[in-house]
C-alpha positions as CSV (number, residue, x, y, z in Angstrom):
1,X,-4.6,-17.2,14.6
2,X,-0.8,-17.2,15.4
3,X,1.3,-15.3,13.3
4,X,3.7,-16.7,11.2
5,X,7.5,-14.9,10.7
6,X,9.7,-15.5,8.0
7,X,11.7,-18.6,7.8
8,X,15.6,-18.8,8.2
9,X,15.9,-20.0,4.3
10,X,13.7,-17.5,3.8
11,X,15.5,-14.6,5.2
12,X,18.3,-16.2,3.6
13,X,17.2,-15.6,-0.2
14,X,15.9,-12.0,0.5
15,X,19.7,-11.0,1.9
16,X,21.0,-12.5,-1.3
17,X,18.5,-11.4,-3.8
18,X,19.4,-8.0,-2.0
19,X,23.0,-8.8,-2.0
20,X,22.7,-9.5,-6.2
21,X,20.6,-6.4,-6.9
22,X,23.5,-4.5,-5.1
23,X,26.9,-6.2,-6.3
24,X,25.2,-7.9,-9.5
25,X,27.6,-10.9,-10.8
26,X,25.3,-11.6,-13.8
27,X,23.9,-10.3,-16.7
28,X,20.4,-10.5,-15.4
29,X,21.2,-8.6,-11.9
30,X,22.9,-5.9,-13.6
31,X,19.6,-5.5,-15.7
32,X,17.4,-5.6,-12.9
33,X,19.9,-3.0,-11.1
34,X,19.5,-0.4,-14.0
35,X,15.7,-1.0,-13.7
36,X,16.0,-0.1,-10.5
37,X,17.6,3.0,-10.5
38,X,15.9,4.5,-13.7
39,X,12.7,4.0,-11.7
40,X,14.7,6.0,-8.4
41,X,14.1,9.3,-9.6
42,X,10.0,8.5,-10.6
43,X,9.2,6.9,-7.3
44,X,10.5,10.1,-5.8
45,X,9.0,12.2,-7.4
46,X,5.6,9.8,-6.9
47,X,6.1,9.8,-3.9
48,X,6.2,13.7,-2.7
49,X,4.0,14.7,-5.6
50,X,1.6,12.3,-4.9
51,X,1.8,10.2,-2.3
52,X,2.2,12.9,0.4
53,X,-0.1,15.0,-1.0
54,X,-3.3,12.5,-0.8
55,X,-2.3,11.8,2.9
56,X,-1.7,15.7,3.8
57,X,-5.4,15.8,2.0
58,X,-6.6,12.8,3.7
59,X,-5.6,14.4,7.0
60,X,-7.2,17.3,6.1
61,X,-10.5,16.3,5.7
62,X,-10.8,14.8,9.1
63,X,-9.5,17.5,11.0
64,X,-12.0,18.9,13.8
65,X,-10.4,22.4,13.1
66,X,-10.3,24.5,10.1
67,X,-7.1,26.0,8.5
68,X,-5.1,23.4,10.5
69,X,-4.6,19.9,11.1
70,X,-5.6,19.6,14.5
71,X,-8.2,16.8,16.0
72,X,-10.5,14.5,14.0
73,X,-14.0,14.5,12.7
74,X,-16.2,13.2,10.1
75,X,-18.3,16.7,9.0
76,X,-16.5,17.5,6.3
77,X,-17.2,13.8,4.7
78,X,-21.1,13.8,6.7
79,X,-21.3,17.3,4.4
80,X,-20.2,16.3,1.1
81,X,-22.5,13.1,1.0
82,X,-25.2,15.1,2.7
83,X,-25.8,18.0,1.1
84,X,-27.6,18.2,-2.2
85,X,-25.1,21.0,-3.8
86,X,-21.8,18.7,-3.9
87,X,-23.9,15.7,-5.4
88,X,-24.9,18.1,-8.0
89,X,-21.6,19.7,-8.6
90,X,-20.0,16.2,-9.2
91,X,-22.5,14.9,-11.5
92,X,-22.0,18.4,-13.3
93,X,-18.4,17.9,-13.4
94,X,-18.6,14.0,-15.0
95,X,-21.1,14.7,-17.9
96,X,-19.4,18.0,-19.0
97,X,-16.1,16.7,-18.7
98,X,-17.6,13.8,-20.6
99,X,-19.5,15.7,-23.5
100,X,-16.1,17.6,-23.9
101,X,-13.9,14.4,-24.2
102,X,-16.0,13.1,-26.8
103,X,-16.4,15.8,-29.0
104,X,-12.8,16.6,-28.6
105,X,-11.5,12.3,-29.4
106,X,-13.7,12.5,-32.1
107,X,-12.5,15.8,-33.8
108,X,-9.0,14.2,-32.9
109,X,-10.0,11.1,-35.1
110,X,-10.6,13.1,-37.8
111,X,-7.6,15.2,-37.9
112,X,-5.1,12.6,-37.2
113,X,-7.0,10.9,-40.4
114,X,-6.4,13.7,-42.7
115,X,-3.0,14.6,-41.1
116,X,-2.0,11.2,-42.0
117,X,-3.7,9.9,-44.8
118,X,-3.6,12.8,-46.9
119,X,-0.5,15.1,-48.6
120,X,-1.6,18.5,-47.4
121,X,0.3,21.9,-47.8
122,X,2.1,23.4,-45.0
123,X,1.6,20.5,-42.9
124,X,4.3,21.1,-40.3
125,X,2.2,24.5,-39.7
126,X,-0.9,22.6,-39.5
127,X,0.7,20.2,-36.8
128,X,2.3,23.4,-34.7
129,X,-0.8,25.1,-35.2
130,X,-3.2,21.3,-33.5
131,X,-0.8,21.1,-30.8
132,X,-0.5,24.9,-30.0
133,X,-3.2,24.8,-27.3
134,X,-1.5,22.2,-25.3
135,X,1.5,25.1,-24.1
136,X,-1.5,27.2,-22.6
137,X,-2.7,27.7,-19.5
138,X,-6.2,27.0,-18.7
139,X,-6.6,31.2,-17.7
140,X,-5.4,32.1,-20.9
141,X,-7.3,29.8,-22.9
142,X,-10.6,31.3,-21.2
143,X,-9.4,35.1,-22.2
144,X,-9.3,33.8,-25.9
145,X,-12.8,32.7,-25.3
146,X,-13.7,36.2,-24.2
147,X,-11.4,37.8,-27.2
148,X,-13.9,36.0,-29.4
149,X,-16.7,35.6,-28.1
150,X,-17.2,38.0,-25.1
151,X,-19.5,41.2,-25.5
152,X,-16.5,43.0,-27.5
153,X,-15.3,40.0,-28.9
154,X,-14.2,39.9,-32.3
155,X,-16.6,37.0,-33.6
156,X,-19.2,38.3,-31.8
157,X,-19.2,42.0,-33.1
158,X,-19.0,40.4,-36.7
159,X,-22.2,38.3,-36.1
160,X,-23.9,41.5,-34.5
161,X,-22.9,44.1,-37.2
162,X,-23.9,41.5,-40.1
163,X,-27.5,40.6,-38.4
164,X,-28.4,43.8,-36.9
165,X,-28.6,42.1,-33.2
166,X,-27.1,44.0,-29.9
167,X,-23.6,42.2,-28.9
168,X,-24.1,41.8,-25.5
169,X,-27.5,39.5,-26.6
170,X,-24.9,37.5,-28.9
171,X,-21.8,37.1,-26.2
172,X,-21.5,33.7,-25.1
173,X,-17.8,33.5,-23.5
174,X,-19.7,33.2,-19.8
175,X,-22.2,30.8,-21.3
176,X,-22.2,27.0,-21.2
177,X,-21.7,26.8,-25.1
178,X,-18.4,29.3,-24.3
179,X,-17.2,27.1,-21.3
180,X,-17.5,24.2,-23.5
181,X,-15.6,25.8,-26.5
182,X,-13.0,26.4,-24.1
183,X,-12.4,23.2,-22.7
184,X,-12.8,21.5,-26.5
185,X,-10.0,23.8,-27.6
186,X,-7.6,22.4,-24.8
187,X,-8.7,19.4,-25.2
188,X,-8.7,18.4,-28.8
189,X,-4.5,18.5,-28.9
190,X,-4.0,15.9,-26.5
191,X,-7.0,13.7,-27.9
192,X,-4.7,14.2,-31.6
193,X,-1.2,13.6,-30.6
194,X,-1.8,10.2,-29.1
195,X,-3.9,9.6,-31.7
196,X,-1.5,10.3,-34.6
197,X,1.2,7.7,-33.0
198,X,-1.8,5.1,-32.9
199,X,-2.8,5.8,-36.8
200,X,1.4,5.5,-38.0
201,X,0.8,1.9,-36.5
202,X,-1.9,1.3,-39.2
203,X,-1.6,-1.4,-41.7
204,X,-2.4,0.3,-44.9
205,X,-1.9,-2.8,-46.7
206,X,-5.2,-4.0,-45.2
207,X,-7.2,-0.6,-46.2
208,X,-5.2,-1.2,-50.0
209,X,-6.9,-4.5,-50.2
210,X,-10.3,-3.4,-49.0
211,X,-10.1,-0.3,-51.1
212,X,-9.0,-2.8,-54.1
213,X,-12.5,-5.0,-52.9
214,X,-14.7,-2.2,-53.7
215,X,-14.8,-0.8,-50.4
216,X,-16.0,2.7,-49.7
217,X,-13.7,5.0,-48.0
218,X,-16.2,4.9,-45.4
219,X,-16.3,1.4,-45.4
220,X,-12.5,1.3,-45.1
221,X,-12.7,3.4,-42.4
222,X,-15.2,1.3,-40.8
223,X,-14.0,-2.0,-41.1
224,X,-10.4,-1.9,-41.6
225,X,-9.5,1.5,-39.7
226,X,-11.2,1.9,-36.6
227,X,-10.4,-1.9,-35.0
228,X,-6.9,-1.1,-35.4
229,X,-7.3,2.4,-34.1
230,X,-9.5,2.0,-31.8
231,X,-6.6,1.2,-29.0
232,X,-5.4,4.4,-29.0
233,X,-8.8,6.1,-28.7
234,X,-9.3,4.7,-25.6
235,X,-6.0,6.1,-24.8
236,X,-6.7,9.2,-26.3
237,X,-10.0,9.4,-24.1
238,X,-8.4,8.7,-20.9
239,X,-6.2,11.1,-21.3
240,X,-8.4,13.6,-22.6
241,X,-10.8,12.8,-19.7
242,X,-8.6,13.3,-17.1
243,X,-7.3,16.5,-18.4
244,X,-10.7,17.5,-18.7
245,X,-11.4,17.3,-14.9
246,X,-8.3,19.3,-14.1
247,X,-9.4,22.0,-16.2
248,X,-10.0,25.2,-13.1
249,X,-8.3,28.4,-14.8
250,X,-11.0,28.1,-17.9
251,X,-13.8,27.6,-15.2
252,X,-12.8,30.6,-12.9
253,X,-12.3,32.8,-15.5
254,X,-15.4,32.3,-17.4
255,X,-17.7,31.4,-14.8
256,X,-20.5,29.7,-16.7
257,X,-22.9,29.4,-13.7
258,X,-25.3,27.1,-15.8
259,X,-22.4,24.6,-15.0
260,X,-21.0,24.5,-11.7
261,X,-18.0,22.2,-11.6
262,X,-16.2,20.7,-9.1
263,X,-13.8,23.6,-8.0
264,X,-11.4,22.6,-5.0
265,X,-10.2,26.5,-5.1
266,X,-14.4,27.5,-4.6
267,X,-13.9,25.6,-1.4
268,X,-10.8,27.5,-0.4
269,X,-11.5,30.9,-1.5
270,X,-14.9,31.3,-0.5
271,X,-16.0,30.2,3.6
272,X,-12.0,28.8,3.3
273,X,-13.4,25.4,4.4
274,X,-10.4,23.0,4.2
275,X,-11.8,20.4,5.2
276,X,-14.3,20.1,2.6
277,X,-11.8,21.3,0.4
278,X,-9.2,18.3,1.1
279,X,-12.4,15.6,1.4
280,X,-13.5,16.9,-2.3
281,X,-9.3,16.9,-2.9
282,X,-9.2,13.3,-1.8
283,X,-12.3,12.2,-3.9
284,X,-10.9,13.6,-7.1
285,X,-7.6,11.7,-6.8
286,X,-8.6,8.1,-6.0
287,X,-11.4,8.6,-8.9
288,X,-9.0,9.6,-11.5
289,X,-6.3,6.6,-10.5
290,X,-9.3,4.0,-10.0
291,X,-10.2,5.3,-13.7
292,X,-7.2,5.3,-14.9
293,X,-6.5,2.0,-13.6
294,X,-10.1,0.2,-15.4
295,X,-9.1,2.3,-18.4
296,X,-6.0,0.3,-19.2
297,X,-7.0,-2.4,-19.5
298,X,-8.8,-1.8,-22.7
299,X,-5.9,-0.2,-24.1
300,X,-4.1,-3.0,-25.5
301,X,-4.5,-4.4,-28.1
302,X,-5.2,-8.0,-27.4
303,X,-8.2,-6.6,-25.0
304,X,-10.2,-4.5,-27.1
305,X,-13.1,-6.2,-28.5
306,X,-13.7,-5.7,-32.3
């Protein structure tokens, strides 16, 4: 099959379509200049944040050696589809990070509702005090677990002295239900700040006439509220998911063995296996942008389903 070159015209209206973008003469080529250069500084940064990343990582798991990228082999990939460990750690990783993005869209529904459809005191508090969590780090989120809920944690020495039981059979910071408390906590924010932009979109005109019908505020809810929300809950729970898989500080801290996730540092700090390390790396990535990618498309409007 013979290969086929660009033609002279067509060489022609490339030079001048290049030749516009760069000296525009019309309204339309100035437009599509500033397009352009807004989108300079984000396909730079794209570009050494992520794009070189995923091919230093995609190099990396095919090295023959470790610690360096020198030769090529396929052991680090034979490994991670191989062994039983890594197909459990990645199906650990999905359904937690799952559980946690629902619980945390749902609690976000609810207090985007009553942040929105109700006159509450001291509301700007309330707001600074939803979208607190989203400043901290994972690290410090899990030592706030452990403030609470670890063997001399507050909660937990409350609980103990009011029911007579020993603390350290009541701490559950290093526990899966701790773990999971942690990763709700960071979550929830995110889940509620898209969600609150998707609810000052609502048509309360709509909700006025169904209330006026007889409708319960259930009902409303139901029927009225959650198709014209439910956009921005898919929004909410990509986000929400993908935050939840790059939760590591919260893991390493509190260690809830009942739940190995998939830990990229585990790889490195223990047996400093690189390889494995960038193949696991590589895997993460192209999951979370083909996710992302199906994810949008039931975002808008005009594909969601009712």
């Amino acid at each position: 099959m013979s290969r086929q070159f660009p033609s002279r015209d067509q060489l022609r209206q490339s030079i001048g379509r290049t030749r516009s973008m760069a000296f525009p003469t019309t309204e339309r080529d100035r437009e599509r200049r500033r397009i352009i250069i807004m989108c300079l500084p984000f396909f730079v940064l794209a570009t050494f944040a992520g794009f070189v990343p995923l091919i230093v990582m995609a190099r990396m798991s095919l090295s023959a050696e470790n610690l360096e990228n020198a030769g090529w082999s396929l052991a680090a990939w034979e490994t991670l589809l191989t062994e039983p460990v890594y197909r459990e750690i990645a199906w650990n990783t999905l359904w937690f990070a799952t559980v946690a993005t629902v619980v945390s869209v749902a609690l976000g529904v609810v207090i985007s509702h009553v942040l929105e459809k109700y006159s509450l005191p001291l509301e700007n508090v309330l707001v600074a005090a939803v979208s607190f969590p989203i400043a901290l780090p994972g690290i410090v989120v899990a030592f706030m677990v452990i403030v609470l809920l670890g063997r001399q944690g507050l909660v937990t020495n409350a609980v103990a002295v009011f029911t007579g039981s020993s603390a350290i059979d009541l701490a559950t910071a290093t526990t899966v239900f701790g773990l999971f408390l942690g990763y709700v906590y960071s979550l929830v924010p995110r889940a509620t700040m898209v969600l609150r932009g998707t609810y000052a979109e609502v048509d309360t005109r709509a909700e006025e006439a169904a209330r006026s019908l007889g409708a319960t505020p259930l009902e409303t809810f139901y029927h009225v509220t959650l198709p014209e929300i439910r956009p921005g809950i898919v929004a909410a729970f990509i986000l929400t998911f993908r935050s939840a898989l790059a939760i590591f500080g919260t893991v390493l801290i509190l260690q809830a063995l009942a739940v190995v996730t998939l830990r990229i540092d585990y790889e490195i700090g223990v047996g400093f296996n690189t390889q494995i390390a960038g193949a696991i790396g590589l895997v993460y990535a192209l999951f979370l942008i083909a996710f992302t990618f199906v994810g949008l498309r039931f975002v808008s409007k005009g594909t969601v389903e009712i």
